[in-house]
KERO-108013 format. One line per 4 residues: number of its first residue (from 1); their letters; for each residue x, y negated, z negated of C-alpha. Coordinates in Angstrom, 2 decimals. Each point is the difference from the previous one (the first is absolute). Example, Ala and Ser with C-alpha at 12.3 -4.5 7.8 and 13.67 -1.06 7.14 Angstrom:
BEGIN
1) AS) 12.30:4.50:-7.80 | 1.37:-3.44:0.66
//
This chain:
BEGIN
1) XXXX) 15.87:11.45:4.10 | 1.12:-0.87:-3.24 | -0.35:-3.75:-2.48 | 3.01:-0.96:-2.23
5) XXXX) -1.87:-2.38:-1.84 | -2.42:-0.08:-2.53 | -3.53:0.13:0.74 | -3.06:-1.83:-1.63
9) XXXX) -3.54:0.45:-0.10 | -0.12:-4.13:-0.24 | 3.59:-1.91:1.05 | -0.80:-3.02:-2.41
13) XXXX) 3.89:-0.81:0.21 | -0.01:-0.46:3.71 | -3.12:-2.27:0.23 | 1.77:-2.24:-2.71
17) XXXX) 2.94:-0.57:2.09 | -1.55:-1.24:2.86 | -2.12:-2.46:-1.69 | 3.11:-0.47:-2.87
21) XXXX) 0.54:-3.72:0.80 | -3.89:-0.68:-0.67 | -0.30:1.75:-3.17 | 2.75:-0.82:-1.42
25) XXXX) -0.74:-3.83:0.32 | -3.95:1.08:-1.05 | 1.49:1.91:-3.47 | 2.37:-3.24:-0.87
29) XXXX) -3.13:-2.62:0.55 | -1.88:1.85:-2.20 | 2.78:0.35:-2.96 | 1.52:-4.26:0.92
33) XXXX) -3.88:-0.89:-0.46 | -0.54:2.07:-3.20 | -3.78:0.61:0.83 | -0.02:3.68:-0.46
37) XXXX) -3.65:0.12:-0.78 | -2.63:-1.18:2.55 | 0.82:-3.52:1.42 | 0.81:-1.45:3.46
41) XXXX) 1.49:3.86:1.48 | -3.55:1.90:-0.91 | -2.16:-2.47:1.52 | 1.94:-0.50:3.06
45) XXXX) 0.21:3.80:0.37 | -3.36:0.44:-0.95 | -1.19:-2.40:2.66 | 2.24:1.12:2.74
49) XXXX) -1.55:3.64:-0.14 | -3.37:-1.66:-0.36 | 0.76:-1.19:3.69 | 1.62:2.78:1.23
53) XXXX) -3.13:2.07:-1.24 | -2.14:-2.12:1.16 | -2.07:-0.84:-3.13 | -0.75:-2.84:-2.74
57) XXXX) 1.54:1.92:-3.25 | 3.03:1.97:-0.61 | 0.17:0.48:-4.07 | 3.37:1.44:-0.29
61) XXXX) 0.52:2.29:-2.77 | 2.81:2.65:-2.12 | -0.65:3.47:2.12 | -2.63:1.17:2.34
65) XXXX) -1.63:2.08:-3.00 | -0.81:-3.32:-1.41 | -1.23:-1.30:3.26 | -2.49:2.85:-0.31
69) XXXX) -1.25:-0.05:-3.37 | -0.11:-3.89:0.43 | -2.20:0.42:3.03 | -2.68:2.00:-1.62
73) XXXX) 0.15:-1.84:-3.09 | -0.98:-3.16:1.85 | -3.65:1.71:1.15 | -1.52:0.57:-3.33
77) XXXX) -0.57:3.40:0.69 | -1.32:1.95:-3.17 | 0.96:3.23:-1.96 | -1.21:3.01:2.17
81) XXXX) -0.23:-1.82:3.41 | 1.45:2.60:2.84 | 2.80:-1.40:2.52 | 1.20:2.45:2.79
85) XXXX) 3.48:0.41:0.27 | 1.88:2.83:2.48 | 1.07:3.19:-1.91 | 3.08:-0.17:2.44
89) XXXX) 1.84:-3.17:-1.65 | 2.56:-0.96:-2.39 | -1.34:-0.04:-3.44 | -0.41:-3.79:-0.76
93) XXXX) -3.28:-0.72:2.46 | -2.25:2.45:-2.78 | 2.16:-0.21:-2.58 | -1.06:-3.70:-0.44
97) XXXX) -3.57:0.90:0.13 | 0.33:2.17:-2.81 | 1.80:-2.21:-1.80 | -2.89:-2.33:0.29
101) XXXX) -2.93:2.83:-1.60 | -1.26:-0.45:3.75 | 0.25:3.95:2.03 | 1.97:0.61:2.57
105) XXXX) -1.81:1.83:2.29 | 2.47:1.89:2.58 | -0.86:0.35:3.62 | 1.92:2.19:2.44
109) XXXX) 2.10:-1.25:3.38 | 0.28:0.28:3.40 | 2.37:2.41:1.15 | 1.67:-2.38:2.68
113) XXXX) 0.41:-2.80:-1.66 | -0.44:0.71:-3.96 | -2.16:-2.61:-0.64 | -3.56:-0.04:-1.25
117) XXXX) -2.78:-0.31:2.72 | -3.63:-1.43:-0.09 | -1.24:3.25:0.45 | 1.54:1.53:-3.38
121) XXXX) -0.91:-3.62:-1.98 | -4.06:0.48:1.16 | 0.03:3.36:-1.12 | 1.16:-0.89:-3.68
125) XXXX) -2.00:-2.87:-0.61 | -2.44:-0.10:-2.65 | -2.09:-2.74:-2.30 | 2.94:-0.87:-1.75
129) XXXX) 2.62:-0.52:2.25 | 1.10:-3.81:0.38 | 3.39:0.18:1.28 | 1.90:1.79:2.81
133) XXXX) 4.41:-0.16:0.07 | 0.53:1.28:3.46 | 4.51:0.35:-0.16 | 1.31:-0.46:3.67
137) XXXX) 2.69:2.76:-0.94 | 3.39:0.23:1.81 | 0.04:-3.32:1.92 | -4.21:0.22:2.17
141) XXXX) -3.13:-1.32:-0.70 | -3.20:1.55:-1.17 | -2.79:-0.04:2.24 | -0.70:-3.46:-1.58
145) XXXX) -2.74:-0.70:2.20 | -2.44:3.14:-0.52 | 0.81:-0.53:-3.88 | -0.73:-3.83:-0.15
149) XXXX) -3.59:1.03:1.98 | -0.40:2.31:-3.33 | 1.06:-2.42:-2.75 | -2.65:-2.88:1.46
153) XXXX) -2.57:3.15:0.47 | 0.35:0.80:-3.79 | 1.72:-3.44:-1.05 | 2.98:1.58:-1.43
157) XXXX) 3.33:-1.55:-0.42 | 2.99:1.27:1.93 | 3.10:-0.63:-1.15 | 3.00:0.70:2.44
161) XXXX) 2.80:2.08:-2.01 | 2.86:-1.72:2.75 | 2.75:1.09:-1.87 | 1.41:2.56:2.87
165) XXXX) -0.85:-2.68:3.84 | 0.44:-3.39:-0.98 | 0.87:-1.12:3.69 | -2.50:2.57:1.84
169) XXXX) -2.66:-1.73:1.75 | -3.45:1.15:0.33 | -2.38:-0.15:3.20 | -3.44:-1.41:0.15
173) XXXX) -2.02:-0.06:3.49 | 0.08:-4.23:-0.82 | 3.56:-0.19:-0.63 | 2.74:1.16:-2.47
177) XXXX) 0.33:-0.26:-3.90 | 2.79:0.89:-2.05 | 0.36:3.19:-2.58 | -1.10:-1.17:-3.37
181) XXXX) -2.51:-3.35:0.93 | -2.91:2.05:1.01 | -1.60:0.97:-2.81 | -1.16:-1.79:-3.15
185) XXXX) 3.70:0.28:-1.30 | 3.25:1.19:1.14 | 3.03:1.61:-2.26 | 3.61:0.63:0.48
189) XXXX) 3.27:0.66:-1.57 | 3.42:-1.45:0.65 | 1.74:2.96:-0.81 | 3.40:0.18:0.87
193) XXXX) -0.64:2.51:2.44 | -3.08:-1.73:1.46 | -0.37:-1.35:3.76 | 0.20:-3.37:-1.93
197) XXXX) 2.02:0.79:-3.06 | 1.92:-1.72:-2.51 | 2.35:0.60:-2.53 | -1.75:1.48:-2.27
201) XXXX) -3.83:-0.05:-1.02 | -2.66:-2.32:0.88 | -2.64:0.13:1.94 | -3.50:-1.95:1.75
205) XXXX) -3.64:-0.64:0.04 | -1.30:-2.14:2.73 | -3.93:-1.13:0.85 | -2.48:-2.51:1.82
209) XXXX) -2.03:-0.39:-3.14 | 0.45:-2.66:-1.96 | -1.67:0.78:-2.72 | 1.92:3.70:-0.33
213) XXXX) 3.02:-1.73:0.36 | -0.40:-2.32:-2.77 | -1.09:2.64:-2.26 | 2.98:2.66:1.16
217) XXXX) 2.82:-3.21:-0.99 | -1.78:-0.47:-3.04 | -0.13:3.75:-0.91 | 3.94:-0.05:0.85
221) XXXX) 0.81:-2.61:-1.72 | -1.67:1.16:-4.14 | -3.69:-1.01:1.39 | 0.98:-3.56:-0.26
225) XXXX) -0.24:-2.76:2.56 | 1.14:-3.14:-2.03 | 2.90:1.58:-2.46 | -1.00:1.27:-3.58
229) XXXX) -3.70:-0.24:1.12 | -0.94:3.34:1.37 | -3.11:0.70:1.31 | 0.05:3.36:-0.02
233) XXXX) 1.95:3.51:-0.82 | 2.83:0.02:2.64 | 4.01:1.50:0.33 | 2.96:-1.62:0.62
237) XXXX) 1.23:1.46:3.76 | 2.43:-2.35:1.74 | 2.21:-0.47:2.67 | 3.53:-1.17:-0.99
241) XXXX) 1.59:-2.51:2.00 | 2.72:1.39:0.86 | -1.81:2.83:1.43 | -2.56:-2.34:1.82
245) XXXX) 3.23:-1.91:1.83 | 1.17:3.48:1.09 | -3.39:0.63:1.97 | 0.25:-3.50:1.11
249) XXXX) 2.92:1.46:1.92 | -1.33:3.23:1.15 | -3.48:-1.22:1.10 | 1.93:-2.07:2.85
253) XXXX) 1.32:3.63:0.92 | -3.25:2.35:-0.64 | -1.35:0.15:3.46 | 4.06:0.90:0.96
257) XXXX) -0.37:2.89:-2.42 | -3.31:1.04:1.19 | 1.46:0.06:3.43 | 3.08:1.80:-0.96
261) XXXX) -2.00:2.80:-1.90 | -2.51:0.41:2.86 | 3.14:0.33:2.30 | 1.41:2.60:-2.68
265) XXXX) -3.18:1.76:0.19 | -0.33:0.20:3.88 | 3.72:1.20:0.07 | -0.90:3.36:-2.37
269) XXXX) -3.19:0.38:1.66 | 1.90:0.49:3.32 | 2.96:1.91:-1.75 | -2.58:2.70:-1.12
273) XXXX) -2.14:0.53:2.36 | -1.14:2.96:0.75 | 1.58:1.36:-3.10 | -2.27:3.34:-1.30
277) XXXX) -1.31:-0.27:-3.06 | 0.30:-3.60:-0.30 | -2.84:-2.51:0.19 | 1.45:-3.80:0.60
281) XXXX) -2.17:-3.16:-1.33 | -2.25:-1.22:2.02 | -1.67:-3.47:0.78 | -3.41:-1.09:-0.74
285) XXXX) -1.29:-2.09:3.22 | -1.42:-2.58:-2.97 | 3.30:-0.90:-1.46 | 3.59:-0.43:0.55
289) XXXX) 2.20:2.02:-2.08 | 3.06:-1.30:-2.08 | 1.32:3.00:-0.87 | 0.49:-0.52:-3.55
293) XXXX) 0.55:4.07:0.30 | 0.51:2.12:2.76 | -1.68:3.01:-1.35 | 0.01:3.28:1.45
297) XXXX) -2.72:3.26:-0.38 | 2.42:3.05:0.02 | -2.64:2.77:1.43 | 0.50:3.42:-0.69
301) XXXX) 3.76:-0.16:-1.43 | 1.41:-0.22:-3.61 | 0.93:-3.68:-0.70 | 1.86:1.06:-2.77
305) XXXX) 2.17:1.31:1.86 | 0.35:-2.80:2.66 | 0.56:-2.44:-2.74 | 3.09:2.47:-0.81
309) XXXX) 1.43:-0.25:2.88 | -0.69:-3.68:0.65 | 2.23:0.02:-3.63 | 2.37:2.12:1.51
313) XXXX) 0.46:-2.82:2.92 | 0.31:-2.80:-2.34 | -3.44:-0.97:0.79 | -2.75:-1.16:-2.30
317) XXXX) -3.74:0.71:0.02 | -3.09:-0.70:-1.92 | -3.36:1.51:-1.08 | -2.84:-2.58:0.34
321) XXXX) -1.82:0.99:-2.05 | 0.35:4.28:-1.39 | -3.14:-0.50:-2.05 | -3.60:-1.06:0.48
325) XXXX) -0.99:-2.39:-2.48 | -3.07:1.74:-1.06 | 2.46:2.64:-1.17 | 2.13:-1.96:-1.70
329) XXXX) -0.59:0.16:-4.34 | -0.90:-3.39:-0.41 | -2.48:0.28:2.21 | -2.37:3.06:-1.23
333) XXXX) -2.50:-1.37:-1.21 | -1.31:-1.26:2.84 | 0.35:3.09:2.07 | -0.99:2.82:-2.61
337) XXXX) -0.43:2.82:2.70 | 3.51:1.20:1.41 | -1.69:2.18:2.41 | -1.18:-3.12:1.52
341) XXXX) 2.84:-0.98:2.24 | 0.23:-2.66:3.23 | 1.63:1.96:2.92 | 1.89:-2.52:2.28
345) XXXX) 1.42:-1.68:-3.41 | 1.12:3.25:-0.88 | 1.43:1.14:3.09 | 1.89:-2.93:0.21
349) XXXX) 1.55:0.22:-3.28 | 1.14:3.54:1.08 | 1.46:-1.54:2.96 | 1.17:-3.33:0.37
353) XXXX) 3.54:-1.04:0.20 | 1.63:-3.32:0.22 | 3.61:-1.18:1.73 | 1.69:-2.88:-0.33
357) XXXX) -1.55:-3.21:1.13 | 1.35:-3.05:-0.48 | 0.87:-3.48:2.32 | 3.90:1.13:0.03
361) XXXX) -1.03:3.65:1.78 | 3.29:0.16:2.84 | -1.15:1.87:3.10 | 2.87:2.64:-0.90
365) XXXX) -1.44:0.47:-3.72 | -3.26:0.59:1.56 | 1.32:2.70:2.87 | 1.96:1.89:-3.24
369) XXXX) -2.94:0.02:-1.86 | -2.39:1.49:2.49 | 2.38:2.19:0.96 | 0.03:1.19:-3.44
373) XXXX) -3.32:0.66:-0.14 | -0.25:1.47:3.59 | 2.94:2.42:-0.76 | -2.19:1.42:-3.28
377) XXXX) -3.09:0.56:2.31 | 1.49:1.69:2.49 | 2.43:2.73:-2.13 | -2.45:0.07:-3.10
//
């Protein structure tokens, strides 16, 4: 089987023209009303997500970064205080921690679903942990339940690093709750290549609290509530409007997406199986799974090598992520002892391989890709 056309890890371009009509008109209201800066688009988009979450605040803000440095600068935490992040994430979840003279202190993963359990946040508590920032990596939930029990046992905030399942749902024995609303605070991104992207950074913090969300717009917006009066040391992190119209648009389509990416999914899963060597995702029975990534664990083979002949096909792939971030150099001084190493974080860096996943998958692309991939295991 062969594919004469180019292949992407994320088909922006495709999503854009079947949704062309509504953007288009979104882009010109924003540049006929000349309110590039906050105004009517940011609080209508804020509220709309507010409802589709299912919460009382959305404070929208420039990238998800922000959204996370925002979040713990809105709990007075002081210089020292421990947060737990996973060791098995991209950089920005400790790297704002740092940032803050707060430590990062770096758990290790499941290996089925790469997120960070109750079990591995009990064992790394101490007296001066206050916060936890459980990241429900590649499109599933954390075990929020188990970790919420831990937070009100040791009254610790959690803040939800949402960046990767906006969309997912989460299951309680009472009911449901989405990804993001079930801790103290929730963050995400609207990076373009996000489940709910736009066209180019911005990104979300949402809460029931009233009094955290007061303080988190203030501490967006220079620390001030009433202008030139500022109350307190803040940044400027904003949503533009034109940006905020765009995910006007593409919230009416997320679940779509969602749908589209679990259907993506389920097609690979079924186009591999029983492929050696090859470990598929799997579901948690807690959470649905958008599929932000549909991440593979090669097992026993060189993916080096597979990624060269995925190149060879026209295919692309991705490594999520090749490094622990205890290992990384901006990180050493709060892990001192190389020798000291997390297994399942660093198995999975070894191992883990990402395809293409995106809303515009064709059920052809996806036969020709795990055909690819079956054809390497089984002549390697």
């Amino acid at each position: 089987m062969s594919w004469n056309k180019p292949i992407h890890m994320v088909d922006l371009h495709k999503q854009y023209l079947h949704i062309k009509e509504e953007i288009d008109e979104a882009i010109l209201r924003v540049v006929a009303s000349t309110r590039y800066i906050g105004g009517p688009e940011v609080a209508a988009f804020e509220a709309e997500f507010a409802s589709y979450l299912g919460v009382n605040h959305v404070i929208s803000c420039a990238n998800g970064t922000d959204a996370l440095q925002l979040a713990l600068m809105a709990l007075g935490l002081q210089p020292g205080d421990e947060v737990i992040v996973p060791a098995f994430s991209f950089i920005a979840t400790a790297e704002v921690v740092g940032l803050l003279d707060l430590k990062p202190v770096m758990i290790d993963v499941d290996h089925i679903s790469f997120n960070i359990t109750p079990e591995a946040i009990r064992s790394a508590l101490t007296p001066k942990t206050k916060a936890v920032i459980p990241v429900h990596l590649f499109g599933q939930c954390c075990d929020m339940a188990g970790i919420m029990e831990i937070a009100n046992e040791y009254d610790l905030y959690v803040i939800e690093d949402n960046a990767q399942s906006t969309g997912a749902v989460f299951t309680y024995d009472t009911g449901l709750q989405k990804a993001g609303t079930i801790g103290h605070i929730g963050c995400t991104s609207f990076f373009p290549s996000k489940n709910l992207g736009c066209f180019g950074d911005g990104g979300a913090i949402y809460t029931n609290d009233n009094e955290i969300a007061s303080r988190l717009r203030m501490i967006a917006n220079h620390g001030q509530n009433k202008q030139y009066y500022h109350e307190i040391l803040g940044v400027n992190s904003r949503l533009d409007a034109i940006q905020a119209a765009l995910l006007r648009v593409k919230l009416r389509h997320l679940d779509d997406y969602c749908q589209a990416r679990r259907g993506a999914a389920k097609k690979y899963t079924q186009s591999l199986a029983g492929t050696e060597a090859l470990n598929t995702p799997e579901e948690v029975a807690w959470s649905t799974h958008v599929y932000h990534q549909f991440t593979l664990q090669t097992l026993g083979l060189d993916r080096d090598k597979l990624r060269a002949h995925l190149r060879e096909k026209g295919i692309p792939s991705m490594i999520y992520y090749p490094v622990p971030l205890y290992r990384q150099n901006a990180f050493k001084k709060y892990w001192p002892d190389p020798s000291v190493i997390l297994p399942v974080t660093e198995e999975l860096c070894k191992t883990v391989l990402s395809l293409p996943m995106h809303t515009e998958l064709e059920e052809g692309l996806i036969e020709y890709i795990a055909g690819a991939v079956k054809d390497y295991c089984l002549n390697r």
